[in-house]
C-alpha positions as CSV (number, residue, x, y, z in Angstrom):
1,X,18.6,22.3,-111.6
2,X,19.4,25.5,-109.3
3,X,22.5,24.6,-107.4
4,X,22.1,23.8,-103.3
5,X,23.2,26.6,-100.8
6,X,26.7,25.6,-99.9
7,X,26.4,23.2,-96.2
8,X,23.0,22.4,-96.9
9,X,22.2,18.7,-96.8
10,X,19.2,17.7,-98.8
11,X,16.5,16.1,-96.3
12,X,15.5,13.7,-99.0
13,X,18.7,12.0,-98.5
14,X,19.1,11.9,-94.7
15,X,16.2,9.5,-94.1
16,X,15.5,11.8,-90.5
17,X,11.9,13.0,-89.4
18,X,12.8,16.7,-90.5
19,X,13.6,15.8,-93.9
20,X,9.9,14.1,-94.6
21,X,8.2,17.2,-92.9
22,X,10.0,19.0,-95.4
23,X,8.5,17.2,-98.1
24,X,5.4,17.2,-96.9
25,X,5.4,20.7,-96.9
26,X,5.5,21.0,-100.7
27,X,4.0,17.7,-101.6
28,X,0.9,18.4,-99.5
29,X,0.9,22.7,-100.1
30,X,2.2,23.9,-103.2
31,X,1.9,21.5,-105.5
32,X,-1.5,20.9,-104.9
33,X,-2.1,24.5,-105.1
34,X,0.1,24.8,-108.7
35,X,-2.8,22.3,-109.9
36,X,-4.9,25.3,-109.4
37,X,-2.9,28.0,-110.0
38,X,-0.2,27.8,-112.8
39,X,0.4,31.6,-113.8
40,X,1.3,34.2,-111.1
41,X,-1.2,36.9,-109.7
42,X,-1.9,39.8,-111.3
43,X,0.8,43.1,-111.5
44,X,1.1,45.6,-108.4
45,X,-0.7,48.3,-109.9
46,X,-4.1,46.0,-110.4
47,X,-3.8,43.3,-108.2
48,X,-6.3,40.6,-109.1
49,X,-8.0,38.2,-106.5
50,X,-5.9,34.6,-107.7
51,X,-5.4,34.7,-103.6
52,X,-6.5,31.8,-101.5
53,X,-3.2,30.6,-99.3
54,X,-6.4,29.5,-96.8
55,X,-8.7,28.4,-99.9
56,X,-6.9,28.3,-102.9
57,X,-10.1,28.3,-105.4
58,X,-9.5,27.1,-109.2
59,X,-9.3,30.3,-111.6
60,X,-10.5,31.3,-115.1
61,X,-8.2,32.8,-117.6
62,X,-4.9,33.2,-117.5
63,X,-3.6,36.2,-115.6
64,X,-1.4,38.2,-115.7
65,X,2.9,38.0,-114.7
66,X,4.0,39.1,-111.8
67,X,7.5,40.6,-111.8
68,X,7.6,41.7,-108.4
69,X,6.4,38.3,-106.9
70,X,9.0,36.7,-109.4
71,X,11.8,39.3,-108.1
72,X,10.9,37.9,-104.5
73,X,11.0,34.7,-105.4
74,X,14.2,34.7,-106.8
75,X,15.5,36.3,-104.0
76,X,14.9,33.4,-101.6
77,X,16.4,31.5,-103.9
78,X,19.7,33.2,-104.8
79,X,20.1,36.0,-101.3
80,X,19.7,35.7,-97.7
81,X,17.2,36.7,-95.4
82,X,18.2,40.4,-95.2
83,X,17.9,41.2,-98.7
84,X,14.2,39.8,-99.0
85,X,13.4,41.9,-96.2
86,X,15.2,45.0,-98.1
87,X,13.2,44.4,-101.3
88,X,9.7,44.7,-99.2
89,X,10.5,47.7,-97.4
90,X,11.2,49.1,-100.7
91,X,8.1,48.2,-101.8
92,X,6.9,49.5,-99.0
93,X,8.5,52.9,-99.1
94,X,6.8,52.7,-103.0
95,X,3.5,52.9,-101.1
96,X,2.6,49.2,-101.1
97,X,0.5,48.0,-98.5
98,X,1.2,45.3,-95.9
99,X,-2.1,43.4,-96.8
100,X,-1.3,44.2,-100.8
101,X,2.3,42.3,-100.2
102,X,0.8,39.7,-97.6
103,X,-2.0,38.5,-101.1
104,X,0.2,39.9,-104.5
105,X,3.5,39.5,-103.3
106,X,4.2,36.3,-100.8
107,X,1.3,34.2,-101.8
108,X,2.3,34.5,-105.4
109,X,5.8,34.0,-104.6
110,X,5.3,30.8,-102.8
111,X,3.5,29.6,-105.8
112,X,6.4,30.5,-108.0
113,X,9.2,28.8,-105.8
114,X,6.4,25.8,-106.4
115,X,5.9,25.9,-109.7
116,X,10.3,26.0,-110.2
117,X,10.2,22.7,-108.3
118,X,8.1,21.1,-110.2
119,X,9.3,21.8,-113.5
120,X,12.8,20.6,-111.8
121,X,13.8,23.8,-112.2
122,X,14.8,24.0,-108.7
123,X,16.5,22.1,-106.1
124,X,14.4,20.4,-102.8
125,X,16.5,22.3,-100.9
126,X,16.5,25.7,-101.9
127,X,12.6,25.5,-102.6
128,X,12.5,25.2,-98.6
129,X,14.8,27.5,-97.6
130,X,13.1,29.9,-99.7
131,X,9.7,28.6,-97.9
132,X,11.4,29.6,-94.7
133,X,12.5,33.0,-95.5
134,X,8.9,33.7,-96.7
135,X,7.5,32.3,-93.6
136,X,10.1,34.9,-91.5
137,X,8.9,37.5,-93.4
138,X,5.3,37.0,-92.5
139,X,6.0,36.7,-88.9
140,X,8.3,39.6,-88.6
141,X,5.7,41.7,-90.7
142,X,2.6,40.8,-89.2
143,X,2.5,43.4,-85.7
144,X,2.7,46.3,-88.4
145,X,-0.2,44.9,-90.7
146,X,-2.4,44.3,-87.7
147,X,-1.8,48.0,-87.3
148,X,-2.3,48.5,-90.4
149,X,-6.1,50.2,-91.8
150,X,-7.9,47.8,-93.6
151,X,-8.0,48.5,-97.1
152,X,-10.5,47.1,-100.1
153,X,-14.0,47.5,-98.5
154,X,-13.3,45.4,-95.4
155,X,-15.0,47.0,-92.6
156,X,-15.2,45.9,-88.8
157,X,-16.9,43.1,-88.0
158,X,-17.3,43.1,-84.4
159,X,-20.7,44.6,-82.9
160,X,-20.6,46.8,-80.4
161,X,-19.9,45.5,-77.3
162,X,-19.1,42.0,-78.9
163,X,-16.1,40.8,-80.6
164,X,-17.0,37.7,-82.2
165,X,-14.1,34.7,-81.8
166,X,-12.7,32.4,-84.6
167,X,-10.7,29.4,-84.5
168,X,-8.4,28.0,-86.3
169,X,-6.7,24.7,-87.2
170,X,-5.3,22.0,-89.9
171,X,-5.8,18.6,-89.8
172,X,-3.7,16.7,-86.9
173,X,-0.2,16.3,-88.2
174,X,-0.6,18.6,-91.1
175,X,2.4,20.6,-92.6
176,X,0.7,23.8,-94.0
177,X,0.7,26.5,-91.6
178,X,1.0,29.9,-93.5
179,X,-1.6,30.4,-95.0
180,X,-3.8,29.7,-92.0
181,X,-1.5,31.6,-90.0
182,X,-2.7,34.9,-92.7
183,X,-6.4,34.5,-92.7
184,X,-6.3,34.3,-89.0
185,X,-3.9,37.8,-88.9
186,X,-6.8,38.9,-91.2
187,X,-9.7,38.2,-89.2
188,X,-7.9,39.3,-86.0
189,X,-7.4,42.7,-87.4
190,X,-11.2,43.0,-88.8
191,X,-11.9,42.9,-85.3
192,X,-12.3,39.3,-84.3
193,X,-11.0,37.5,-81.4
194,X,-8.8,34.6,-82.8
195,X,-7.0,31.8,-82.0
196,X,-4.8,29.5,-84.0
197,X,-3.8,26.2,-82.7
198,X,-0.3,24.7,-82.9
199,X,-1.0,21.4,-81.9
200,X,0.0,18.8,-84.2
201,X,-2.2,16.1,-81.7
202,X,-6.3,15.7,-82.3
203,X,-6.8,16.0,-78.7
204,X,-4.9,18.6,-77.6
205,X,-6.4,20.6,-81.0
206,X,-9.7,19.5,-79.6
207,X,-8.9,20.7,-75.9
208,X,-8.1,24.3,-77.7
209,X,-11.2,24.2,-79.2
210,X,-13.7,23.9,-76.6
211,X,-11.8,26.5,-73.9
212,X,-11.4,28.7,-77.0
213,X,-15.7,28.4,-77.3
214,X,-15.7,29.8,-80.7
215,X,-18.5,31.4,-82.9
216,X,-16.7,30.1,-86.1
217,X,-14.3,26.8,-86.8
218,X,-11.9,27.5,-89.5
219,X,-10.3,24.1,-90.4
220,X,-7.5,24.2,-93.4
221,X,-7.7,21.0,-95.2
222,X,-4.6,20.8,-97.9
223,X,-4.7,17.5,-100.0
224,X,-6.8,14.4,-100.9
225,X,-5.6,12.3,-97.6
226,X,-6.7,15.0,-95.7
227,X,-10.1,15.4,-97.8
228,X,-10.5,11.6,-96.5
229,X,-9.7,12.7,-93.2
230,X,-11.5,15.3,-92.5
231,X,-15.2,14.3,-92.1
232,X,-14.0,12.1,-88.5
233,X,-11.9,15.3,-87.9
234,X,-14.8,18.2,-88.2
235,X,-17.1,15.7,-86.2
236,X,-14.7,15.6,-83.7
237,X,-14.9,19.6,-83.5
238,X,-18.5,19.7,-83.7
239,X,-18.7,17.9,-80.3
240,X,-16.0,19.1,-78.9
241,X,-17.4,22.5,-79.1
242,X,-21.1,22.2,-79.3
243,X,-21.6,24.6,-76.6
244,X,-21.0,27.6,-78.9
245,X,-22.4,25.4,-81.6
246,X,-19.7,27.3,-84.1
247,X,-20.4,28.1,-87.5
248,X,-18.2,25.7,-89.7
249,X,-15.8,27.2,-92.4
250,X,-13.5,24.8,-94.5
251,X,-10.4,26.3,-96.6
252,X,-7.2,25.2,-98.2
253,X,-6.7,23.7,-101.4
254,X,-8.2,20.3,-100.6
255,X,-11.9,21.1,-101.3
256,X,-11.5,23.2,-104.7
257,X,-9.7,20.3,-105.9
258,X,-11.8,17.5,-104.2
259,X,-15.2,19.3,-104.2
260,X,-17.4,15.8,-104.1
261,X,-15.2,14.7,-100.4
262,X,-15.8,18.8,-99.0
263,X,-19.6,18.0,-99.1
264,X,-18.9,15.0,-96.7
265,X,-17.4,17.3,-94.2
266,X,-21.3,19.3,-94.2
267,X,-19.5,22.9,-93.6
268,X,-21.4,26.5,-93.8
269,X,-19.5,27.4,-96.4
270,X,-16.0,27.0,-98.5
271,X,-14.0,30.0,-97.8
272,X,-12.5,32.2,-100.5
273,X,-9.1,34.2,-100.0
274,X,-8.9,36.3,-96.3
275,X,-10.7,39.0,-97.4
276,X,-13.8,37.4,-99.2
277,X,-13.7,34.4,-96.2
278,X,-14.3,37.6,-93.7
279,X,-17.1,38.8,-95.7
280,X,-18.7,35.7,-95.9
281,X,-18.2,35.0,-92.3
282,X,-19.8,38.2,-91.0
283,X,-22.8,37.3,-93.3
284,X,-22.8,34.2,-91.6
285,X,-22.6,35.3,-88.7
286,X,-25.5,38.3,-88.6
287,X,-27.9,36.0,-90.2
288,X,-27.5,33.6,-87.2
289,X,-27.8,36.3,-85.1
290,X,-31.0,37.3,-86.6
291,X,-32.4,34.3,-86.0
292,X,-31.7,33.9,-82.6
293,X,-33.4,37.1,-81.8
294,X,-36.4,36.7,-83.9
């Protein structure tokens, strides 16, 4: 097993709060989503759609390695922030796009620092630090990919004179963060006014909802508890912003693998990565649309 970083305590020892959020984090996010997902996404110069941080849908054959997701992941393992930030703006300089290393490059890589835990391949400790410095990365990325043209047939969404809003959330108390944190960048920069709670309490996430009065809930549900959960938790959002009467979009990893509890929760539709989850919410929304005005 991969040796800690020297005066790094593991939180599995220390019994505190911290160390059991920790846990939760890859307990209740990646392994879940290395049930799905055991091989890496497909190579930079054909990148595949084995996305989903948000949805995390089940795939078909296996695909193809992913040497520079591996590369990345090995770097949060064995460097420091600085040089993972290095290696992407290489990448970058190489002509990579921001949305291309947001879906072929960290998803995959947070799969990989997974899938080493796991196979006890890698220490609890050095699995989330190397969460961390993915998370950084995102953050410290994400004003340049909002600037950034969207790229693989996404087109606006908003109407003219109309920029539809979307909301977004986890379940009360839940750990996984980023990859409803990237869908939301996504649908931000398709044109869509967004907001993302950071509650952690069901009624402040339910105040956020009904002042944000959204035309979409997007509600990240990551593991069976949560599947359980959920139903009370979306009905709770229903009324709390039946005003906009909100179309209903549920993602994460919890109703691919749990597809008989996501019917309880009675949602428009299951979303797919960010890309295909914009698509599908635009059709949503225009057909709606239609037949209000009809």
């Amino acid at each position: 097993m991969t040796q800690s970083r020297a005066g790094v305590h593991s939180p599995t020892t220390s019994g505190s709060a911290a160390g059991r959020d920790l846990f939760d984090v890859v307990e209740h996010e990646l392994i879940p989503r290395l049930l799905m997902l055991d091989s890496g996404a497909a190579g930079l110069s054909a990148p595949q759609t084995s996305r989903g941080l948000f949805q995390g849908s089940p795939q078909g054959p296996a695909e193809s390695p992913n040497p520079v997701a591996h590369q990345l992941a090995l770097l949060t393992l064995e460097a420091e922030l600085p040089d993972c930030q290095a290696y992407l703006e290489g990448l970058r300089d190489k002509g990579l796009s921001l949305e291309e290393i947001f879906l072929d490059v960290l998803q995959p890589a947070a799969r990989i620092l997974g899938s080493r835990w796991k196979e006890d391949s890698c220490s609890f400790v050095d699995v989330t630090t190397g969460l961390w410095q993915l998370q950084q990365i995102f953050h410290q990325l994400l004003y340049d990919f909002q600037a950034e043209r969207p790229s693989r047939g996404q087109v606006e969404t908003s109407p003219a004179g109309h920029r539809p809003t979307a909301f977004f959330c986890t379940l009360p108390g839940a750990q996984h963060r980023l990859g409803v944190q990237m869908v939301s960048a996504f649908f931000c920069r398709a044109g869509w006014q967004t907001s993302l709670s950071p509650s952690q309490s069901l009624g402040q996430i339910l105040e956020d909802a009904q002042r944000f009065t959204p035309d979409l809930l997007g509600v990240s549900i990551s593991c069976e508890r949560e599947m359980h959960e959920a139903p009370a938790f979306i009905l709770a959002l229903r009324k709390a912003t039946k005003k906009s009467n909100p179309i209903l979009m549920i993602g994460g990893p919890g109703p691919s693998l749990f597809p008989e509890l996501a019917q309880a929760c009675q949602a428009d539709f299951v979303s797919g990565d960010a890309p295909s989850a914009l698509t599908a919410a635009h059709s949503h929304l225009q057909s709606r649309r239609g037949k209000a005005s009809a």
